[in-house]
LORO-22230 format. One record per residue (C-alpha): residue number from 1; x negated, z, y negated; residue in one letter. Coordinates in steps of 0.001 Angstrom, whole numbers. Example, Ala and Ser with C-alpha at 12.3 -4.5 7.8 and 13.67 -1.06 7.14 Angstrom:
resi|xx|zz|yy|resn
1|-12300|7800|4500|A .
2|-13670|7140|1060|S .
end
This chain:
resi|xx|zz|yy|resn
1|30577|-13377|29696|X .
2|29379|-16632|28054|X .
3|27619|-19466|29731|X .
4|24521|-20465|28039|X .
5|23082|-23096|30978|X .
6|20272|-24615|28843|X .
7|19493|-21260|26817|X .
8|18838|-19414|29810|X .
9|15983|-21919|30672|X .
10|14376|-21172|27304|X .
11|11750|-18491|27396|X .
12|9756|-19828|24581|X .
13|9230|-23088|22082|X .
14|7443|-25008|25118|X .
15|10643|-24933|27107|X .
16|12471|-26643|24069|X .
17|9765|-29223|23316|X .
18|10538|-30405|26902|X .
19|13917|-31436|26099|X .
20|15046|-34777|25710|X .
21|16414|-34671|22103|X .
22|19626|-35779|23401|X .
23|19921|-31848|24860|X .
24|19468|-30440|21220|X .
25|22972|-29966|20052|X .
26|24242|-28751|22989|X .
27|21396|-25796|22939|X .
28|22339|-25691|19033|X .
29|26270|-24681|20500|X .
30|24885|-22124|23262|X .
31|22589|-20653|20837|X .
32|25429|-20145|17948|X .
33|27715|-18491|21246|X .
34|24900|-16320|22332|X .
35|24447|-14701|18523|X .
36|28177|-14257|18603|X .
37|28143|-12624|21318|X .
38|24702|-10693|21118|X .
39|25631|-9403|16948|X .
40|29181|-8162|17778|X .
41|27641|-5515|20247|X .
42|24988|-4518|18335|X .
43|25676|-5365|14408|X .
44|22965|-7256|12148|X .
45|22534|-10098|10312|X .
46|25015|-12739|10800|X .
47|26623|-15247|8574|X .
48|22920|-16161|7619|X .
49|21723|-16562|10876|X .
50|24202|-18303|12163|X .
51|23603|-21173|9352|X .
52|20235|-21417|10271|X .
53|20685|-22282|14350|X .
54|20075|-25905|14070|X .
55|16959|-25796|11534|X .
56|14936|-22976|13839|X .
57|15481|-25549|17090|X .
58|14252|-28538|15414|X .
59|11372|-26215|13537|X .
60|10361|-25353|17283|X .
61|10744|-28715|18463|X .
62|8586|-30895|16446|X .
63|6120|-28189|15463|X .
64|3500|-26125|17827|X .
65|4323|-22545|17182|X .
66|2274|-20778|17782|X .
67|-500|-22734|16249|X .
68|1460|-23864|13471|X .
69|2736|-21206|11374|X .
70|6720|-20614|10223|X .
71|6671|-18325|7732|X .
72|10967|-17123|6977|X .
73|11399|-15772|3780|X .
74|13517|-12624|3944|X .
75|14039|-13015|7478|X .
76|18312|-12213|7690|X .
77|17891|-15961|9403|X .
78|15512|-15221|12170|X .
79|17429|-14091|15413|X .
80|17739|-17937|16388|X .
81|13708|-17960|16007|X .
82|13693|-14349|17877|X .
83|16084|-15464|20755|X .
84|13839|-18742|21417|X .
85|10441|-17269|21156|X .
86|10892|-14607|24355|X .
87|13231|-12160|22598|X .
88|16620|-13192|24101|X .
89|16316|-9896|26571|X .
90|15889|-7969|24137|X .
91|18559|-8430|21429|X .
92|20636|-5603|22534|X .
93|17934|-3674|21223|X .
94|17757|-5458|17752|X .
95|17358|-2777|14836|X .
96|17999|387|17061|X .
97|14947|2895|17373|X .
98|12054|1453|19455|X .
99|13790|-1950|19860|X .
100|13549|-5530|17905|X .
101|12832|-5282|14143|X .
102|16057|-7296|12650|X .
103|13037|-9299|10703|X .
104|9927|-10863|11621|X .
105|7181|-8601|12587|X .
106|3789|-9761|12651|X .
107|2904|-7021|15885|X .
108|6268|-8022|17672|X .
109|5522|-11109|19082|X .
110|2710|-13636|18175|X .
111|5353|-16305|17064|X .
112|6002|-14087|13717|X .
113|3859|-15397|11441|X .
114|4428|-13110|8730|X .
115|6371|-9606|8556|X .
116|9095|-10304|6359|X .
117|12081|-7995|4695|X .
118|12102|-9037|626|X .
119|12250|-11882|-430|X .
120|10218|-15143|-2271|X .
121|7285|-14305|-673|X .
122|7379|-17137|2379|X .
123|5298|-20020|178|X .
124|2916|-17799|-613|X .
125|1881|-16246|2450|X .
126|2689|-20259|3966|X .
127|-263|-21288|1438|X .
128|-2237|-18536|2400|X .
129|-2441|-20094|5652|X .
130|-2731|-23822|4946|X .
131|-5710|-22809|3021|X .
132|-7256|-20498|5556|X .
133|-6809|-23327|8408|X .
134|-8233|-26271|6193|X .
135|-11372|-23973|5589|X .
136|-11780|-23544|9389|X .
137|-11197|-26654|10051|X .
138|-7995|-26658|12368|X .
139|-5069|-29093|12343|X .
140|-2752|-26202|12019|X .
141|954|-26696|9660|X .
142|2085|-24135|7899|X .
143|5905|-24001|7159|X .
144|7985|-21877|4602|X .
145|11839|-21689|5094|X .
146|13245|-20050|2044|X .
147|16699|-19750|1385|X .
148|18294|-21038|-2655|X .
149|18668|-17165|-3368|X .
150|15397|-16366|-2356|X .
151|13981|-19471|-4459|X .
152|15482|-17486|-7793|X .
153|13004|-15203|-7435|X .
154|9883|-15870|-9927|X .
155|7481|-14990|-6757|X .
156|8015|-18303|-5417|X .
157|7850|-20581|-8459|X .
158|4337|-18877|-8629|X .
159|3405|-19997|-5330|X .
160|5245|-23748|-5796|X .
161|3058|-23928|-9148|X .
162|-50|-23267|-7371|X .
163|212|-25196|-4086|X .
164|1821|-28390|-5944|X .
165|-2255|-28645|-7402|X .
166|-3931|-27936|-4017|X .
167|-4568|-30264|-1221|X .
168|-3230|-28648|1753|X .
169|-356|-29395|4572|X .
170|2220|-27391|3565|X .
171|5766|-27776|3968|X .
172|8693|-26011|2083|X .
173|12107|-26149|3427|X .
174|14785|-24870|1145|X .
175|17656|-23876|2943|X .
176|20270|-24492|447|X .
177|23702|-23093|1706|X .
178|24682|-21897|-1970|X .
179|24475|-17957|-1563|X .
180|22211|-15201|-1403|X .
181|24318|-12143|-154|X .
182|26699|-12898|-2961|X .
183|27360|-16346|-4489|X .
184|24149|-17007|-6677|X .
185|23764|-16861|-10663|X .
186|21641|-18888|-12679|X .
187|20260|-22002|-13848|X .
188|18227|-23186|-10388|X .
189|22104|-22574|-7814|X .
190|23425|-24663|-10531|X .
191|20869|-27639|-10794|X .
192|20973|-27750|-7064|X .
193|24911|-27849|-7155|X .
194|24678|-31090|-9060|X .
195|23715|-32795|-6169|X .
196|26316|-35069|-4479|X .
197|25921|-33668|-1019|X .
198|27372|-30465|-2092|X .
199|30643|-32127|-3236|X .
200|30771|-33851|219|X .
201|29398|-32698|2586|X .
202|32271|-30106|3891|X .
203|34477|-33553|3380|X .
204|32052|-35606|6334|X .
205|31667|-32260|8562|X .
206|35667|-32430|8704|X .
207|36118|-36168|9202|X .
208|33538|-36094|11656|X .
209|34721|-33064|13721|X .
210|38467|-33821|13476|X .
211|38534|-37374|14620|X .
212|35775|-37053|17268|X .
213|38822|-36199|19963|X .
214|40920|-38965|18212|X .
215|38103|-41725|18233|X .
216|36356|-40566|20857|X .
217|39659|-42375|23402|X .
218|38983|-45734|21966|X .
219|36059|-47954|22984|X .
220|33362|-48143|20417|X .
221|35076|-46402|17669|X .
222|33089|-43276|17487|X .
223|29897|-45307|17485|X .
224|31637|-47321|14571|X .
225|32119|-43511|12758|X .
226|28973|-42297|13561|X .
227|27436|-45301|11655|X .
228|29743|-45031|8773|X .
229|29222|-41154|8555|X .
230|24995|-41547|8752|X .
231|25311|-44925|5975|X .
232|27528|-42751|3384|X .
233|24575|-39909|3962|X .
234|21689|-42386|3488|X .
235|23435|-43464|413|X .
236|23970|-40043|-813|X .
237|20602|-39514|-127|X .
238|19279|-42596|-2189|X .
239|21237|-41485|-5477|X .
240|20428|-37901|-5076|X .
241|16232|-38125|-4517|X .
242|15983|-39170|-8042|X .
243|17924|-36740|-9555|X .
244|16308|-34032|-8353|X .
245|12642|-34452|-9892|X .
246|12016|-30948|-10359|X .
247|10098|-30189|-6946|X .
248|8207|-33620|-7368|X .
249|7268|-32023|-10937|X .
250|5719|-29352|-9443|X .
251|3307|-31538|-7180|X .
252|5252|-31687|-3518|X .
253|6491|-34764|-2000|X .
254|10581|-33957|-1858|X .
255|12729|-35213|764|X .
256|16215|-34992|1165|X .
257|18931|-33575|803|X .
258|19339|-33882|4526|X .
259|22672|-32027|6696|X .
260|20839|-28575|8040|X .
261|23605|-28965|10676|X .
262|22756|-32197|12192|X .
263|19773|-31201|14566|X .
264|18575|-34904|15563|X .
265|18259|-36034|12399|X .
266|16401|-32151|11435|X .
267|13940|-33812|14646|X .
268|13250|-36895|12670|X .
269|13151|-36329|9697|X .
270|10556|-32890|10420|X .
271|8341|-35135|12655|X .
272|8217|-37898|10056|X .
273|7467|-34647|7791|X .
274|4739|-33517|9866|X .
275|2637|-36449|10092|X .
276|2424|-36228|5843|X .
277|-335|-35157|4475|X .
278|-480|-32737|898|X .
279|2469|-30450|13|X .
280|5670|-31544|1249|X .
281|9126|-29975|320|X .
282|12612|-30575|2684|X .
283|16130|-29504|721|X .
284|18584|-29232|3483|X .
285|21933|-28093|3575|X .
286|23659|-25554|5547|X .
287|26563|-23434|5750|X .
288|26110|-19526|5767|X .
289|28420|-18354|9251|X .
290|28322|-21940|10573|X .
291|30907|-22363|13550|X .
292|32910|-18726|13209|X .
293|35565|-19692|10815|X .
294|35608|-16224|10134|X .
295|32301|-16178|8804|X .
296|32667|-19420|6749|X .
297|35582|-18021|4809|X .
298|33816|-14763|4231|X .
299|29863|-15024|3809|X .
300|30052|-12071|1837|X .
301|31450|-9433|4552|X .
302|29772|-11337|6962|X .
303|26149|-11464|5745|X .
304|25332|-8153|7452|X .
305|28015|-6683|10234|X .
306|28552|-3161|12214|X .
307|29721|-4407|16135|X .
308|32882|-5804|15907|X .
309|35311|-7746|18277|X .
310|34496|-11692|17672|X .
311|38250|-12352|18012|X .
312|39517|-9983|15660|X .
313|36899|-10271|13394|X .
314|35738|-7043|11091|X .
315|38367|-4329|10877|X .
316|38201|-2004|7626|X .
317|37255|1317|8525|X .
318|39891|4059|8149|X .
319|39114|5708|4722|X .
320|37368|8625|4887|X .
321|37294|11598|2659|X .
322|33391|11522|1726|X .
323|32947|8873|-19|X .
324|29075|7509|-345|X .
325|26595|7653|-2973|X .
326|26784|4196|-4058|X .
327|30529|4410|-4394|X .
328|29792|8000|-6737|X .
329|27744|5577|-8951|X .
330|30042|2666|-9414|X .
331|32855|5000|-10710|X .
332|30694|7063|-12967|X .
333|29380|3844|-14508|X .
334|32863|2483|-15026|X .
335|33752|6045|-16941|X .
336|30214|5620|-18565|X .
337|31006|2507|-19822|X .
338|34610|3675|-21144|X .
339|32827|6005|-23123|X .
340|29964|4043|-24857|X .
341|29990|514|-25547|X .
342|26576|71|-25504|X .
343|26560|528|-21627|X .
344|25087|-2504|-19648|X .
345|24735|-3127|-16164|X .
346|22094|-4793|-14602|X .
347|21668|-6095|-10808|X .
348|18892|-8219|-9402|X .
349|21643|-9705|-7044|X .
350|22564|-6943|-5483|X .
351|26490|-6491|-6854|X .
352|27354|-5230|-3488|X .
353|24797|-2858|-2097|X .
354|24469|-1588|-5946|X .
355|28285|-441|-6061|X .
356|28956|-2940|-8953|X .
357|31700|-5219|-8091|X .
358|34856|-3302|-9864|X .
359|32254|-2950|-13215|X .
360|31733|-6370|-13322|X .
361|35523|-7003|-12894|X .
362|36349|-4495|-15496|X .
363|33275|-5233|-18234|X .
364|32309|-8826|-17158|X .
365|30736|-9219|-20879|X .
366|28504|-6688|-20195|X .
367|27584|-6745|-16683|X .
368|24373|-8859|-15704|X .
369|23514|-10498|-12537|X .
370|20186|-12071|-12961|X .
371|19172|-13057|-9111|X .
372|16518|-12072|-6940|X .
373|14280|-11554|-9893|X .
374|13312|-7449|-10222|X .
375|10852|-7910|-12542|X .
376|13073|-9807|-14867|X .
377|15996|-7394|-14562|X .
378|13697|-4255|-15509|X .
379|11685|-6263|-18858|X .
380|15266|-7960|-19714|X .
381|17187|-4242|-19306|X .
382|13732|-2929|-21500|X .
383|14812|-6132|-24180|X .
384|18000|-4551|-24186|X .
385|16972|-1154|-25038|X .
386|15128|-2319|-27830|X .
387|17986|-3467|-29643|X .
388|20139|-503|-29114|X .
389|21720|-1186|-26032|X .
390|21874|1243|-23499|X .
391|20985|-387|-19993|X .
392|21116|946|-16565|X .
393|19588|-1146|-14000|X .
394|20899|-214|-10511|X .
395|18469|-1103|-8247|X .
396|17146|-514|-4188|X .
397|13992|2095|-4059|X .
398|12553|-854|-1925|X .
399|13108|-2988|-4498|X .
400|12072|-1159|-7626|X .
401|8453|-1333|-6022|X .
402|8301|-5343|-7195|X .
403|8987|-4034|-10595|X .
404|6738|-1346|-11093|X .
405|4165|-3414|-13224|X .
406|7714|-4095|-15439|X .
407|8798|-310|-15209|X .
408|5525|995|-16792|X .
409|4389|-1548|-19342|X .
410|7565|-3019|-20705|X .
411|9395|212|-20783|X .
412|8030|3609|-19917|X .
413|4916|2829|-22411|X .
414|7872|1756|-24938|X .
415|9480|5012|-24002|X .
416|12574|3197|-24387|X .
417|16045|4268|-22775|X .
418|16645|2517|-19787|X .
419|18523|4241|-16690|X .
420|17393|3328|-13029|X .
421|20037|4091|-10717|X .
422|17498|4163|-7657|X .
423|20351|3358|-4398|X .
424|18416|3679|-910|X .
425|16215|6624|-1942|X .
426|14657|7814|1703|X .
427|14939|6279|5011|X .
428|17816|3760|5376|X .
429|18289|3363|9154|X .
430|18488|37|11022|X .
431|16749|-1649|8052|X .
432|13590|-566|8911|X .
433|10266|353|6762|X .
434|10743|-2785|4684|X .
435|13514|-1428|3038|X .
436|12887|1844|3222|X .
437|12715|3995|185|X .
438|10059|6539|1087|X .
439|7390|6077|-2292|X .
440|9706|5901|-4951|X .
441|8530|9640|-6029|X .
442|5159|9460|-5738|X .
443|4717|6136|-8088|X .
444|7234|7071|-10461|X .
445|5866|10372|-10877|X .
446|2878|9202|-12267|X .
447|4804|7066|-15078|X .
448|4536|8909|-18458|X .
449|7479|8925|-20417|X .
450|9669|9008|-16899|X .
451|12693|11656|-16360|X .
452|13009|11771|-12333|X .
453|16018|13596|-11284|X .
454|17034|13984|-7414|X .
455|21008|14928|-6648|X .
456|22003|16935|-3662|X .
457|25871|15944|-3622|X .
458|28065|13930|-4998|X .
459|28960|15981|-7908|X .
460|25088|16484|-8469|X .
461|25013|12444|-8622|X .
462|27554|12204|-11232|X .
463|26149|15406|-13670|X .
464|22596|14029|-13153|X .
465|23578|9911|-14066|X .
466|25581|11452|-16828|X .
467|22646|13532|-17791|X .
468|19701|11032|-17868|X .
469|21632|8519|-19172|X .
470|22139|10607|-22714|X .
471|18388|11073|-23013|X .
472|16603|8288|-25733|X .
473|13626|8094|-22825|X .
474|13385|6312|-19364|X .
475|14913|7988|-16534|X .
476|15935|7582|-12940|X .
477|18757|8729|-10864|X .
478|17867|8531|-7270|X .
479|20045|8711|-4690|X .
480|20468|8144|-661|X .
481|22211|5983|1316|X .
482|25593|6110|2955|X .
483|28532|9159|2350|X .
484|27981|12675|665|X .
485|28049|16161|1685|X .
486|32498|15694|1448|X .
487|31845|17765|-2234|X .
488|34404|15989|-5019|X .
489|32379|13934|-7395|X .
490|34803|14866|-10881|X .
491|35865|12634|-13026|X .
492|34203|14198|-16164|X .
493|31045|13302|-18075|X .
494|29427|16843|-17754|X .
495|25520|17381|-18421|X .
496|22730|19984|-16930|X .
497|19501|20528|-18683|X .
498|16881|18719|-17761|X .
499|14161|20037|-16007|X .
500|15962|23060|-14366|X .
501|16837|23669|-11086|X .
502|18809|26334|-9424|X .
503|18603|28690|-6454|X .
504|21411|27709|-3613|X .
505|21072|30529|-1731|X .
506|19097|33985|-1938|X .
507|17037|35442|1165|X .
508|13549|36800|1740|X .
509|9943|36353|2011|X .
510|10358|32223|1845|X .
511|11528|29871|-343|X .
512|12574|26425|751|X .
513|11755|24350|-2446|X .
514|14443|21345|-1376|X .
515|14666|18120|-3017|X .
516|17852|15626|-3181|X .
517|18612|15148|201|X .
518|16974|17821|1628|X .
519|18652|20660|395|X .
520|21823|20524|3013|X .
521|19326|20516|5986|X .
522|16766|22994|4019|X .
523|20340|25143|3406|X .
524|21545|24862|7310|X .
525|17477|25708|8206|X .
526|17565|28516|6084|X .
527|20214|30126|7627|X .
528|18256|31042|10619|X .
529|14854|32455|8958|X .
530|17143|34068|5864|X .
531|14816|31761|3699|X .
532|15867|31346|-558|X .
533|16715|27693|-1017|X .
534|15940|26272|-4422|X .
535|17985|22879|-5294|X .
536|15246|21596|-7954|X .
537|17536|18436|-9242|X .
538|14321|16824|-10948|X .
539|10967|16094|-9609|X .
540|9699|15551|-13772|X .
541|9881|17403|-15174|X .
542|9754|19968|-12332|X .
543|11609|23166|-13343|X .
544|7838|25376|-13745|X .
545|9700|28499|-13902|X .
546|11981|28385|-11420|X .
547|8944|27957|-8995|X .
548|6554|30945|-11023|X .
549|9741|32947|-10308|X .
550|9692|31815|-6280|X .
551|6380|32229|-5942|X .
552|6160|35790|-7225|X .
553|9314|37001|-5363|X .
554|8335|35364|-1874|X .
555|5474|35315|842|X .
556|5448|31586|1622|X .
557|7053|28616|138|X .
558|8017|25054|1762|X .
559|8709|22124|237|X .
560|11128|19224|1422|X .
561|11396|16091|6|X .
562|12665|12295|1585|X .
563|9409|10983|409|X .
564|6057|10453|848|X .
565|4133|13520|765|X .
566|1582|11849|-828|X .
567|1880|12481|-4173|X .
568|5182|13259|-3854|X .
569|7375|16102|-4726|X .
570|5244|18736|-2867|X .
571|2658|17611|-4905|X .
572|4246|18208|-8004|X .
573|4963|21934|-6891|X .
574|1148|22454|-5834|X .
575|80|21162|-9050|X .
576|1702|23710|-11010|X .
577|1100|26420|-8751|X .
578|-3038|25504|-9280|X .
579|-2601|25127|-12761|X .
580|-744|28875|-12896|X .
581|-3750|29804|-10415|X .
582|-1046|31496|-8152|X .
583|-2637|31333|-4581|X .
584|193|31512|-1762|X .
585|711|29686|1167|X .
586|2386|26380|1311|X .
587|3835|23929|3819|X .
588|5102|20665|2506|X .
589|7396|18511|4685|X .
590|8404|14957|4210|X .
591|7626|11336|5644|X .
592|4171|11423|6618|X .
593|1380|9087|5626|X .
594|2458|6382|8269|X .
595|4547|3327|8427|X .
596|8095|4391|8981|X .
597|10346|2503|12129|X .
598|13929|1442|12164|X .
599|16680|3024|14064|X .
600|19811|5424|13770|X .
601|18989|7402|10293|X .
602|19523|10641|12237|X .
603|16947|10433|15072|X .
604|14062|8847|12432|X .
605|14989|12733|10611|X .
606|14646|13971|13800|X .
607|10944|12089|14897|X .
608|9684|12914|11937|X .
609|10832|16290|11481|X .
610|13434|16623|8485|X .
611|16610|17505|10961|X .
612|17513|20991|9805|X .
613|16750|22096|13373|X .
614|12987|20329|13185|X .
615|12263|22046|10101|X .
616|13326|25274|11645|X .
617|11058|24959|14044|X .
618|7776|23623|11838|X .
619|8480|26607|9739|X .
620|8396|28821|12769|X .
621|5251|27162|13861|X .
622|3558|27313|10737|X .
623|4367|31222|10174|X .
624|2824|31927|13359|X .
625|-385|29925|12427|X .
626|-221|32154|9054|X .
627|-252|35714|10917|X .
628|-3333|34526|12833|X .
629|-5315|33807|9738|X .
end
């Protein structure tokens, strides 16, 4: 076990603000131990988090949470914020079913200001605030702690613009630590990298660390270090405040840049900060996976981890023989590309998650990374298209939603050829309803112009991304999370007709109309009722004969979808069945109209009734409500 003395006295921000300052860095160390110790069991965010240890004490130290708001943007840095608000009992519970979100949640404790889980939106929701406390009068401060990859995104130049003309106490603090959850692209990373600090910064950590032992055995010399250390950052900090204008441009008082790891001089610098009045912006700088040396080295891997043994580190898996759905897409697109130059791939940061890392090592001319920025990837990919490129944009359902302004008026009213490859479609597990793919159906289904295809397998992925992608229209491909059925993907570039679906299975009196991933548990459910199963590939166009031909030959049909069923794909099915005024009775499963939770993907199937054994059983509920009518 570790021994957090001070830590274990902390059972919310009042216990801190009773410190003597002096008591700060050693609650910084048993903080940073306790997340080490607290993520290896259960997995989470990490690398981020534990960069952002020093920053959250000081935040909670000079400022009067709960009355003053901190708003994190994102929110992969807020266990430190969880563990010292109450939570610290808790975190073997983070991200599991019916335990703590792994982001801020405005009904999980009163200290989250703001439920969190994309990202750029922390200044706006910050000013939000400010302005609603200066209306009512209280002496409230508002804080927004955004990270450089999160300030890419255009959300939160709109909300800089806007606050830099208002008069309100607001404070930005950009936690610069040079990544998102890869290294960052663009102009912004770079005009921050110009700064000084960055060059040495890692060079004054080292001194500072290495020769504390040495030093520290000789009277007076480590004061003598400590002064020399603080005078080369104050002169750092002299030649650096004028280069960077651009915040002071944009109407907010800049200070900095200022070491994110030094928490005393975070406590002076903040309560200095706090006494200001009129927008205010802080640049520190941090290191993502501060003290694990492991972490440092690796960002990357570390930035979100399964448990793992802190002394070993992460272990690769064994390999497995189903491979996963993002790992079916970043092969296809690689034997896409081979095949037409016009092929472009397009991330809004994402290289990763998307399954784009060996495309942009094999086609770096025509792979794009264009940061947190969706609605810039979708009207730069629509750009694209209208000079004869061929774009795909592979993109997070979760994430598509910030685009959808983008998606219909710069491209599907262009009708021009850009592929989504949708990753995430569905529930996504620990991740929660922030990032949960559960509308993607239902608002693209609306789109005119839009192909929507669904694949049940791996080898479905491939024929379907092989299939929209020939078509001179929009189209999306989307897909779940995680490994396959175990069915080989191929290797070739084959095509299916659009529009048609096909039966998986023959039985009687019902028809289990399955979409994407619901046709392995509507197969296994089927099984036990001797129920047709229909594997309909594309929501739109939906195959309209395939389901006149159900409908005639069966008593009852049931839809399934990983979606909404509002408006969703069970929608689609009852529209055409009104429209071909067939009358027969239909049950449509998916993920109610609620607010989804986090947990193990497998038990949120199971509460909300798309296990193969749950829709068994809904089926034999709802036949036995039919016979009584």
């Amino acid at each position: 076990m570790i021994s957090t003395p001070l830590l274990d006295k902390i059972d919310s921000p009042d216990d801190i603000r009773r410190l003597h300052m002096s008591q700060l860095p050693q609650l910084a160390e048993e903080l940073r131990a306790f997340l080490l110790h607290s993520v290896s069991k259960t997995g989470g965010h990490f690398a981020s988090n534990l960069g952002a240890v020093e920053l959250t004490i000081a935040l909670h130290y000079v400022y009067k949470t709960p009355q003053d708001h901190l708003v994190w943007d994102v929110g992969h840095q807020s266990y430190p914020h969880k563990i010292l608000t109450g939570r610290k009992q808790l975190m073997h519970t983070m991200r599991q079913y019916g335990g703590l979100s792994g982001f801020p949640k405005l009904s999980e404790s009163e200290y989250d200001a703001f439920g969190v889980g994309h990202s750029s939106t922390s200044i706006g929701a910050a000013l939000g605030m400010a302005v609603a406390d200066k209306l009512q009068f209280k002496p409230n401060r508002s804080v927004a702690i955004i990270g450089d990859g999160a300030m890419t995104g255009g959300q939160a130049f709109e909300a800089l613009n806007n606050a830099g003309d208002m008069d309100v106490d607001l404070l930005v603090i950009l936690n610069d630590n040079e990544m998102s959850i890869s290294p960052n692209v663009g102009a912004l990373p770079k005009y921050l990298a110009t700064n000084p600090l960055h060059e040495v910064k890692d060079i004054v950590r080292s001194i500072k660390y290495k020769s504390e032992r040495v030093l520290g055995l000789v009277p007076g010399a480590l004061d003598v270090a400590h002064r020399v250390e603080n005078k080369i950052k104050g002169l750092i900090e002299e030649s650096t405040t004028s280069t960077l204008s651009l915040f002071d441009n944009f109407g907010f008082a800049y200070t900095g840049p200022v070491d994110g790891h030094d928490v005393i001089q975070l406590v002076e610098v903040l309560q200095e900060i706090r006494n200001r009045k009129g927008p205010q912006f802080l640049h520190i700088m941090t290191k993502k996976g501060q003290g694990y040396e492991l972490a440092e080295n690796d960002p990357v891997a570390f930035h979100a981890v399964s448990a793992f043994d802190p002394a070993q580190g992460l272990i690769k898996p064994a390999s497995a023989t189903a491979v996963t759905y993002t790992q079916v897409f970043g092969q296809w697109i690689i034997d896409q590309a081979a095949a037409d130059k016009n092929l472009l791939a397009i991330t809004p940061a994402m290289r990763e998650g998307s399954g784009l890392v060996e495309f942009a090592q094999c086609y770096p001319d025509r792979y794009f990374d264009v940061g947190i920025a969706e609605q810039h990837a979708v009207t730069f990919a629509a750009g694209l298209a209208c000079e004869h490129m061929k774009p795909v944009v592979a993109i997070y359902s979760t994430f598509l939603q910030r685009a959808y302004d983008q998606l219909i008026h710069d491209v599907a009213l262009q009708n021009l050829p850009v592929l989504f490859a949708i990753d995430r479609g569905g529930l996504v597990g620990a991740d929660g309803p922030t990032h949960a793919g559960v509308y993607d159906l239902s608002y693209l289904r609306c789109v005119p112009n839009m192909v929507i295809a669904v694949p049940s397998d791996e080898r479905e992925c491939r024929l379907l991304l092989s299939s929209c992608y020939q078509l001179n229209q929009p189209a999306a491909v989307r897909y779940p999370r995680g490994v396959g059925t175990g069915v080989a993907a191929g290797t070739d570039l084959d095509t299916v007709e659009i529009g048609k679906g096909l039966i998986r299975r023959k039985g009687k009196d019902i028809a289990l109309v399955a979409f994407g991933s619901m046709v392995q548990p509507a197969l296994a459910a089927a099984e036990a009722i001797d129920a047709t199963v229909a594997d309909m590939r594309f929501v739109k166009p939906v195959d309209k004969t395939l389901l006149l031909q159900l409908a005639n030959e069966h008593k009852y049909l049931v839809t399934l979808e990983e979606n909404s069923i509002v408006g969703g794909a069970g929608s689609a099915v009852l529209e055409v069945l009104a429209q071909s005024n067939i009358n027969i009775p239909v049950l449509v499963l998916g993920i109610p109209d609620k607010v989804t939770e986090h947990g193990d993907t497998g038990l949120l199937h199971e509460q909300l009734g798309l296990s193969s054994a749950k829709i068994h059983q809904q089926i034999q509920d709802w036949l036995e409500e039919q016979s009584q009518c």
